[in-house]
Structures are given as structure tokens and as C-alpha cells.
C-alpha positions as CSV (number, residue, x, y, z in Angstrom):
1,X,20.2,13.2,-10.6
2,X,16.3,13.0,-9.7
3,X,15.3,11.7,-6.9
4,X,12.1,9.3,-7.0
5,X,10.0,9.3,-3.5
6,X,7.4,7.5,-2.8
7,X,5.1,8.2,-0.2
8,X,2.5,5.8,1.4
9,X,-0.4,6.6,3.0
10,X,-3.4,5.2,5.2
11,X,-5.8,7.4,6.3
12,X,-6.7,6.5,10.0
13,X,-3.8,4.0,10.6
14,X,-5.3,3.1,14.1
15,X,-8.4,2.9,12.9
16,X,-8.1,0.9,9.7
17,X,-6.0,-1.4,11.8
18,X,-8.5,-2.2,14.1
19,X,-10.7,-3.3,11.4
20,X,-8.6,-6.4,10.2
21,X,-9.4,-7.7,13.8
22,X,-12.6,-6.4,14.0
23,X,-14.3,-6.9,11.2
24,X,-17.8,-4.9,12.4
25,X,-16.0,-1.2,12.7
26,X,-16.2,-1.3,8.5
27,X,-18.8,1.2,7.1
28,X,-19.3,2.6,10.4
29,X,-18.3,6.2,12.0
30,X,-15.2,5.2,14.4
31,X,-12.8,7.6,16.3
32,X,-10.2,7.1,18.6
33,X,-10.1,8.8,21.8
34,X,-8.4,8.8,25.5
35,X,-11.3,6.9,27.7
36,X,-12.9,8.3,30.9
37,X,-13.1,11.7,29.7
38,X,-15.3,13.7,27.3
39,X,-13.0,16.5,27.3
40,X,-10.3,14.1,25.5
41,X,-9.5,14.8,21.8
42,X,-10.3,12.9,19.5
43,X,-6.6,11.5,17.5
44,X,-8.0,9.8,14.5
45,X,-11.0,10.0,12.9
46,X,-12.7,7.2,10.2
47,X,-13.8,8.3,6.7
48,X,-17.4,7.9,7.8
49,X,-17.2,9.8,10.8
50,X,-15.4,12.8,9.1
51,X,-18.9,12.8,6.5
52,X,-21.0,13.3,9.8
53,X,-18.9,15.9,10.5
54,X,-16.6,14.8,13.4
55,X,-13.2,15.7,12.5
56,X,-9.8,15.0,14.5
57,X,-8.8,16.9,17.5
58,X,-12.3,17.6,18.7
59,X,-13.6,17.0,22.0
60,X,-14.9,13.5,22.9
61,X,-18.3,14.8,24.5
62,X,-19.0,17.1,21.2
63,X,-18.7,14.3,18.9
64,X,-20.8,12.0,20.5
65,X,-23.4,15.1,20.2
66,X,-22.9,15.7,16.4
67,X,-22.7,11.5,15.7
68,X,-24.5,9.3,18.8
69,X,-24.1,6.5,16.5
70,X,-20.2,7.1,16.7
71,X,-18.0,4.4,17.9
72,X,-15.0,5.1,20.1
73,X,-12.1,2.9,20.8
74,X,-9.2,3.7,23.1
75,X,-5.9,4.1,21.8
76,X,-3.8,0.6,21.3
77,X,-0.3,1.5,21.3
78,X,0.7,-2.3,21.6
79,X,-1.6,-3.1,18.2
80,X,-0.5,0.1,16.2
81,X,3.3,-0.6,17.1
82,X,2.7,-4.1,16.0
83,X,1.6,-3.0,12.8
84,X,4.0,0.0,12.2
85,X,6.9,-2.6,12.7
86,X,5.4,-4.9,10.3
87,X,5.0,-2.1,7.8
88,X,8.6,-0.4,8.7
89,X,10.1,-4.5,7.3
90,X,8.2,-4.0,4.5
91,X,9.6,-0.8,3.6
92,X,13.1,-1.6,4.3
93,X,12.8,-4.4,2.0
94,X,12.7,-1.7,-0.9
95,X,15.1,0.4,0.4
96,X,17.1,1.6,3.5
97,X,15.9,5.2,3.1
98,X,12.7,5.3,4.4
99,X,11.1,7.8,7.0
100,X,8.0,7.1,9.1
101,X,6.6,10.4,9.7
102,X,4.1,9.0,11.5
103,X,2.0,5.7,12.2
104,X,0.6,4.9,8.5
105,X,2.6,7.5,6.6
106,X,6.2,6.6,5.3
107,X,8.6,8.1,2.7
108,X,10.7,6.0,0.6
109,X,13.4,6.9,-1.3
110,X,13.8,4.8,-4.2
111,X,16.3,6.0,-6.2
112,X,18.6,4.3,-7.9
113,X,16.6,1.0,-7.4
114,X,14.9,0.9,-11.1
115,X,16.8,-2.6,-12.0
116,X,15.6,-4.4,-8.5
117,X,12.2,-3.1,-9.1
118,X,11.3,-1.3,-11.6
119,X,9.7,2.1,-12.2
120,X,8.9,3.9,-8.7
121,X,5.3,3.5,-9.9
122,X,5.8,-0.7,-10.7
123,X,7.7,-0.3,-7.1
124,X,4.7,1.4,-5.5
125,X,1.9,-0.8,-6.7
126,X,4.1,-4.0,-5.8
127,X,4.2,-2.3,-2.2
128,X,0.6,-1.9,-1.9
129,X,-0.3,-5.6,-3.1
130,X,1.8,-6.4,-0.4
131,X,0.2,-4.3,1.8
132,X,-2.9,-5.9,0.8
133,X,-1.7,-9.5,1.4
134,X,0.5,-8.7,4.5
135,X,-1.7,-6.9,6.7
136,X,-5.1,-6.5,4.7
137,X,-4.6,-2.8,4.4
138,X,-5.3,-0.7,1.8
139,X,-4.1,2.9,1.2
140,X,-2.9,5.0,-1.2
141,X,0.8,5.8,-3.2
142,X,2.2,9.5,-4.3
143,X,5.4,9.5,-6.5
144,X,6.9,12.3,-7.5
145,X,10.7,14.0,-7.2
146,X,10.5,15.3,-3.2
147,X,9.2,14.6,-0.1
148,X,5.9,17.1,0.0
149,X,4.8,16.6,-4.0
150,X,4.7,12.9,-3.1
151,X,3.0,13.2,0.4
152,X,0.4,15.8,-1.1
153,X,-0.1,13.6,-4.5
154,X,-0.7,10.6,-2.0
155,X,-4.0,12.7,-0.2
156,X,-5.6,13.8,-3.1
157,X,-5.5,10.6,-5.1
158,X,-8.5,8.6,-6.0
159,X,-9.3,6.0,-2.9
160,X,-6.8,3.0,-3.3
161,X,-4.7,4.8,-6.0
162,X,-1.5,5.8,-7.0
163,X,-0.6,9.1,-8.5
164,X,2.9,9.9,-10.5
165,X,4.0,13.3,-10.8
166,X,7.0,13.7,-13.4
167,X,10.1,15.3,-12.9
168,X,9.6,18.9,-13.8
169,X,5.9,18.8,-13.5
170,X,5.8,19.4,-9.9
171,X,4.6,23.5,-9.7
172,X,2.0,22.8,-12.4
173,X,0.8,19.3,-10.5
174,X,0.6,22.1,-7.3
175,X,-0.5,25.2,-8.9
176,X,-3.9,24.6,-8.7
177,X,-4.8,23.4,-5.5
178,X,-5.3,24.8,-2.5
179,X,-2.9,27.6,-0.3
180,X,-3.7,24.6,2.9
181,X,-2.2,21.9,1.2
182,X,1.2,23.5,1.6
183,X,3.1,22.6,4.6
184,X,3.7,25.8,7.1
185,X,0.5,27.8,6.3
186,X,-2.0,27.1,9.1
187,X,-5.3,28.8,9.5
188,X,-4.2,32.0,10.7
189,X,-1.8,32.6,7.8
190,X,-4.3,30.7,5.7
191,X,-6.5,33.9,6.8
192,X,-4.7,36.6,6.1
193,X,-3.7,35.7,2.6
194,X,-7.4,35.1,1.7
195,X,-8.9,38.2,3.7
196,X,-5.8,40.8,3.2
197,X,-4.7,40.2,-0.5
198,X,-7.5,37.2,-1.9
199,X,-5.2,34.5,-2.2
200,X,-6.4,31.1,-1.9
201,X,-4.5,28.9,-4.3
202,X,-1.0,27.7,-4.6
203,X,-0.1,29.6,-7.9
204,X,-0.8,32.7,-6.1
205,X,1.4,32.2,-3.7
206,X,4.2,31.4,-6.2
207,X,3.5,34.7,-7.4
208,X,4.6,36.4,-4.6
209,X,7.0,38.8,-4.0
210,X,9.7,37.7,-0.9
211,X,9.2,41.6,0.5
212,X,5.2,40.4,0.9
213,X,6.1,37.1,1.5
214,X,8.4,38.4,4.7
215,X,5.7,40.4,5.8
216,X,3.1,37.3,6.4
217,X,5.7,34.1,7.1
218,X,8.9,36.2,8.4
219,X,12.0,34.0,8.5
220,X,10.0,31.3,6.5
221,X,8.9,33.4,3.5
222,X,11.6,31.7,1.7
223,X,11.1,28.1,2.5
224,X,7.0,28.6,1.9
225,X,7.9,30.4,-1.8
226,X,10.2,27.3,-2.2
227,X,7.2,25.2,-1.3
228,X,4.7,26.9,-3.3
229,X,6.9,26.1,-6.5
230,X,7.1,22.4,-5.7
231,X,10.9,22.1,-4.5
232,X,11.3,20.5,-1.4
233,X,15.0,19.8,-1.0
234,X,14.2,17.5,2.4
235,X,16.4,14.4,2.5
236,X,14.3,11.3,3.5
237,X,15.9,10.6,6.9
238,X,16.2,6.6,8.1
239,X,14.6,6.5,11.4
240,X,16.2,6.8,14.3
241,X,15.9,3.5,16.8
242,X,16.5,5.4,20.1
243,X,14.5,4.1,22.8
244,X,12.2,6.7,24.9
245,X,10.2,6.1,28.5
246,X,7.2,9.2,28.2
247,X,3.8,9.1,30.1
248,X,1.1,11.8,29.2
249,X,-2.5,12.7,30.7
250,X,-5.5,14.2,29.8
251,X,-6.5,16.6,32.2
252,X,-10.2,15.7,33.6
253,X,-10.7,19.4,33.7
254,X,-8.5,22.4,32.0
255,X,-6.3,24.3,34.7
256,X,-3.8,27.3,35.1
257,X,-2.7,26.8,38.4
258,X,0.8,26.5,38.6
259,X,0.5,24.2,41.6
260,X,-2.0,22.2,40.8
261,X,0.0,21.4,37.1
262,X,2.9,20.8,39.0
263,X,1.6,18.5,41.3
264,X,0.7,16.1,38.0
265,X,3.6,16.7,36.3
266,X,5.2,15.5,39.4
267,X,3.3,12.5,39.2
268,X,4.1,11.7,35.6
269,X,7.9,12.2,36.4
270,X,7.0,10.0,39.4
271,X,5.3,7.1,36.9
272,X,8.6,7.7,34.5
273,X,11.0,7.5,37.1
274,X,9.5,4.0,38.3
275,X,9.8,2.8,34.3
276,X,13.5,3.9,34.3
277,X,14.3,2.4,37.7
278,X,13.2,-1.1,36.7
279,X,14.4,-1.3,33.6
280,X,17.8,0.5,35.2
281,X,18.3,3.1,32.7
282,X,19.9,6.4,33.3
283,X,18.3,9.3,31.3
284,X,20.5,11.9,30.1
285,X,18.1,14.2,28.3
286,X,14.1,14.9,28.5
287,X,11.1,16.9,27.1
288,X,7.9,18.2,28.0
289,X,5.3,18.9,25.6
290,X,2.1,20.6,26.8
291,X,-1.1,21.4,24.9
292,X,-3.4,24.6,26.0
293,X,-7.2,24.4,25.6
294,X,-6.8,26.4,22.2
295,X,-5.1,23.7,20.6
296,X,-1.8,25.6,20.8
297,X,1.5,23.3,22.1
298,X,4.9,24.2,24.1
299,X,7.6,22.0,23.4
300,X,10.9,22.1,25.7
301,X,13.6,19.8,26.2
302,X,16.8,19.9,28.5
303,X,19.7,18.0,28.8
304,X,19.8,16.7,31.8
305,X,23.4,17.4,34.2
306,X,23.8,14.1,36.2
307,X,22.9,10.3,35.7
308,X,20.2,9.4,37.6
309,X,16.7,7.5,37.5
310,X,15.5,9.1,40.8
311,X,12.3,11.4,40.8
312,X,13.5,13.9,43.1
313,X,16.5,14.3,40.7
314,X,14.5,14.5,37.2
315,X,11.6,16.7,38.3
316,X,13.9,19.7,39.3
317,X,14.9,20.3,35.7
318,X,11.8,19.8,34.8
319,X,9.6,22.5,37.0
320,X,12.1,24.9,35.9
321,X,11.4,24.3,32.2
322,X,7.7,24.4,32.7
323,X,7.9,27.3,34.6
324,X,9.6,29.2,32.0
325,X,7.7,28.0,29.2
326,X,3.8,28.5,30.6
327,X,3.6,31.7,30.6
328,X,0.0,32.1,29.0
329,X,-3.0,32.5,30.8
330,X,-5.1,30.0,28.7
331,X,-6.0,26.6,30.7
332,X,-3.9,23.8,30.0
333,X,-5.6,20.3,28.6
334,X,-2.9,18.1,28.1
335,X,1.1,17.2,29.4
336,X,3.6,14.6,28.3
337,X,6.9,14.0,29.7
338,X,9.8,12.0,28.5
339,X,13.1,10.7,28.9
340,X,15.5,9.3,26.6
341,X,19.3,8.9,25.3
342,X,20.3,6.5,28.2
343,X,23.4,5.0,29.6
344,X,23.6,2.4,31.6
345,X,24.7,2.4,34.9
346,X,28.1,2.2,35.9
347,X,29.2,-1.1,37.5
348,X,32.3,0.4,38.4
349,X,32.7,0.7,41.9
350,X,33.1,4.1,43.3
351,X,35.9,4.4,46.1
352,X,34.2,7.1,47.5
353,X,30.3,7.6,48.7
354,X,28.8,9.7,45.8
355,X,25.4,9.7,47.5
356,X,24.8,12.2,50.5
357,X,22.8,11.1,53.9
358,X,19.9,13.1,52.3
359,X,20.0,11.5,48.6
360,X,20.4,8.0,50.4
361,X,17.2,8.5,52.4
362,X,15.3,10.0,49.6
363,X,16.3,6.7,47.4
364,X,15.2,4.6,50.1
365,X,11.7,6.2,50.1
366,X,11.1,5.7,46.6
367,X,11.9,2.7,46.6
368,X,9.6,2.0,49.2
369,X,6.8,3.8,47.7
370,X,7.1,1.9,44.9
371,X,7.2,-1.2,46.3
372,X,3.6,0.0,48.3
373,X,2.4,0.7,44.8
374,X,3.1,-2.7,43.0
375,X,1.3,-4.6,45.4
376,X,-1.7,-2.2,46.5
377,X,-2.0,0.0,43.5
378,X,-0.8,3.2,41.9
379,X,-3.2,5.5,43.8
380,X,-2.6,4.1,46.7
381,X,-0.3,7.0,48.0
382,X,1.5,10.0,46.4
383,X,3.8,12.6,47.4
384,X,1.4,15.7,48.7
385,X,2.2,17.3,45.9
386,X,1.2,15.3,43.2
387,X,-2.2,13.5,45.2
């Protein structure tokens, strides 16, 4: 049986969201950027902006150079989530298979659903008049048999369009476009196949042979030869509705001191562990994700060994990870750390003292240096590490 998927997209969610409240961003070159730092990258980028030549993930203070006129507005997590909700009971409406993969881009699989609403086209352009109404948004629809025809037929369709790709017609709707359009070729792969063997379309890839294709993607060559004939056999999967605590800086100035990166990631486990403490969750797993100055990120994540909210127990785990994952000698830019897959804590009460004279003091501390912090502020005092 074919599958239909439809795939909707808006180009600069945070942006175009904005712009329903604030009606003077339209027609101008806006970006969305960390504040207080010109070395913070740029995460979305507005159709104007992009034509000036300002394009997402470059630095604050080189934008403003290339477009003074540009307009910058800090990220609104509270707004975007406000919308992405609104848009994720919209989408559930149609069906209960549907994927955000991220804010403003969501997969729905529609199969099966031709007597409630039609066609998946019909389907599509009833969810964009909705759209329309709903949250004065306008974006634009690929349909097609798989996940990736659909999300590539939704960014080169006409502005405010929909675009149907028929079942079968998925290499030939592919063959001619770019080799970057396919997901898993970056710009060093991207490179070689133009400069080593003049490749630069999608056909051309097709036409491959897997001993070639092992020798640029490795263990991949199959999935990209897969790719480069339109199959994508990728279920859409419902999203998961786990709840996370994560905070994330900027650095002010790119570092590769171990110590000096471990002192702030102590301070966001520090900032994390107050979140978790207060809302009396118990963390059982986390992750840190770290971005170098050359763009290029580390992703860990451990599971963590016992249930607790503490700082001193979650930044152990944590330095060892980070320890064993930054091994470059490139400057790091940017760290995030999170926690997630909580339990909640036991009301049972424990016969015996689980807490040693140590642990008991170190609780006390925290909670005292918390307390300090709510009423005089976060800066106020730190551990000497992470001041």
C-alpha cells in the first residue's frame, strides 16, 4: 500500500511568527540571534535578509556588517512554543501520525484518511487555509509517497504552494536537482563528488556504483544510493511528550581550556540542578551537546546511576563525558546540558539514613546557595569553579 505524506513547511518559523504580532518586521531583513554577544549565531534568518546575503549560523557581529539595516530579535521560546502547540492540534486533527521535526516543519501521515478528507492534496490545502485563518501563517505543502520527497518537494515549491509528486514518480521528480538537496551529503562530501569524479546532480549519484559509493559515504553508501533514487522507507514517528530541564550558553569568547569550560559547565549543571530541585524531579539520564568554533558538534548522553537532583551528584557524570568527548584542539563556542526521563521522588520512608554526613552537608549548602540567589540574584555567588 502507498503511503501519502505530507510535509508542511514555514521558512523562518520564529521569524514569521513574530510578525503576526509585529506587524513592522514584514518586508524587512530580520534574524534571530542570542543577545549580548556578536559572536552568537545567527538561528533563523528572514527571506529578505538571506537576499542581502546573511544566511543562518553566521556570526551576529558579521551580519550586522554585511546588512546594518538588519533587525535582530532574541529568541522567544515561550512565543514559538505557543505557536508549535497550536500548530501540533492542528495537525493531530488530520491524523495521529504526525512528526515535528522541528519548530515550523511537520510530517503527516495521511494515509488511509481519503474518505475524512479527501485527496492528500484536498487535505493539504484545507491545512494551509487553516493555517491562514488559525495563526495568519502562510507556508508551503509537499506530498509525495516518503518522508524526504515530501520535505524536499515542500522547499522548492513556488512561495505559498503545494507540490504533489505521484507514486512512482519520485526518482524522476529528484533526478534533476541538486546532489545538496539529499539528506547526508554535507559540504565536504558535497566536494569531493564535484571535484573528484564531477558530480553535482542527483541522477548522478543514482548512477553510482556501491564500491564508489563505499569509498566516499562508508557505512552510509547504501542509505545515500537509497536516497538518491527517492525511497525513503522512514516511518513518521508521533512525537514523544517527555519532559526535559536543559540550559545552554554562548560563550562571550571561544575557549579550549579544560578548566575554564568546566567551570561553566558546572554552572549550567548548577542552573539545571536548581530547575530540578524546585520542581522535585529526579533525572535519570542527561546529555551534553557542544559546538566548536568550526561549526562542528559533539553529542553525548549517559544514563545516569542514582536518583538525585543535587549538583554535586549530576556534574560528576557529566565532566567525565566531556572529558572524553573534547578531544580537539579547536575553541569551543557553544554548550548545552540537559536532563530528562524523571521519576519522582520516593515518599517512602527509608528505615535507614541513605545520605552520608558529607552528602547531608553538601545538600544543606545548595540549598543555601540557592536560597542567597533567589533573593539577591544569580551572580551573586558561585562555587570557585564555575565564577
Amino acid at each position: 500500500m502507498y503511503r501519502n505524506i505530507v510535509h508542511l513547511h514555514i521558512p523562518a518559523f520564529p521569524i514569521a511568527v513574530a510578525r503576526v504580532s509585529q506587524p513592522e518586521l514584514r518586508d524587512r531583513p530580520v534574524a534571530v540571534a542570542p543577545p549580548h554577544s556578536e559572536r552568537a549565531l545567527l538561528l533563523s534568518v528572514s527571506s529578505e535578509a538571506q537576499r542581502e546575503g546573511i544566511f543562518k549560523g553566521m556570526p551576529l557581529g558579521k551580519a550586522m556588517k554585511f546588512c546594518p539595516d538588519l533587525t535582530v530579535l532574541p529568541p522567544n521560546r515561550e512565543l514559538t512554543g505557543k505557536a508549535c502547540q497550536i500548530l501540533a492540534e492542528m495537525a493531530a486533527h488530520y491524523t495521529p501520525l504526525w512528526e515535528p521535526s522541528r519548530p515550523g516543519h511537520i510530517y503527516l501521515d495521511v494515509t488511509g484518511t481519503d474518505r475524512l478528507w479527501g485527496r492528500a492534496k484536498e487535505m493539504a490545502s484545507r491545512l494551509r487555509r487553516e493555517l491562514k485563518e488559525h495563526l495568519y501563517l502562510s507556508g508551503t505543502v509537499g506530498v509525495a509517497g516518503n518522508k524526504m520527497v515530501s520535505s524536499i518537494a515542500s522547499r522548492i515549491v513556488s512561495s505559498e504552494g503545494i507540490l504533489d509528486v505521484n507514486h512512482g514518480q519520485e526518482f524522476s521528480f529528484i533526478a534533476p536537482l541538486k546532489v545538496s538537496i539529499l539528506p547526508g551529503i554535507g559540504h565536504v562530501r558535497r566536494k569531493i563528488l564535484l571535484e573528484e569524479l564531477n558530480i553535482s546532480l542527483v541522477r548522478e549519484v543514482a548512477a553510482l556504483d556501491m564500491g564508489t559509493l563505499k569509498l566516499i559515504f562508508g557505512r552510509q553508501a547504501y542509505v545515500v544510493h537509497q536516497r538518491a533514487l527517492g525511497i525513503d522507507p522512514t516511518p513518521v514517528h508521533p512525537p514523544r511528550t517527555e519532559p526535559m530541564v536543559a540550559e545552554e550558553i554562548t560563550l562571550s569568547q571561544d575557549e579550549n581550556d579544560d578548566e575554564k569550560l568546566l567551570g561553566i559547565l558546572r554552572g549550567l549543571v548548577e542552573r539545571c540542578s536548581h530547575q530540578l530541585l524546585s520542581r522535585a524531579l529526579l533525572p535519570r539520564k542527561a546529555g551534553l551537546l557542544f559546538r566548536y568554533t568550526d561549526q562542528e558538534e559533539i553529542i553525548r548522553q549517559i544514563n545516569l546511576s542514582g536518583a538525585s537532583f543535587w549538583d554535586f551528584d549530576l556534574y560528576a557524570p557529566l565532566e567525565r563525558i566531556f572529558l572524553r568527548a573534547c578531544r580537539r584542539r579547536v575553541r569551543v563556542r557553544f554548550m548545552r546540558v540537559w536532563f530528562q526521563d524523571f521519576s519522582p521522588p520516593t515518599s517512602q520512608l527509608s528505615l535507614f539514613p541513605v545520605r552520608s554526613p558529607v552528602t547531608e552537608k553538601n545538600a544543606l549548602a545548595t540549598q543555601a546557595l540557592y536560597r542567597i540567589r533567589e533573593r539577591y540574584g544569580e551572580e551573586v555567588i558561585k562555587y570557585g569553579r564555575a565564577a
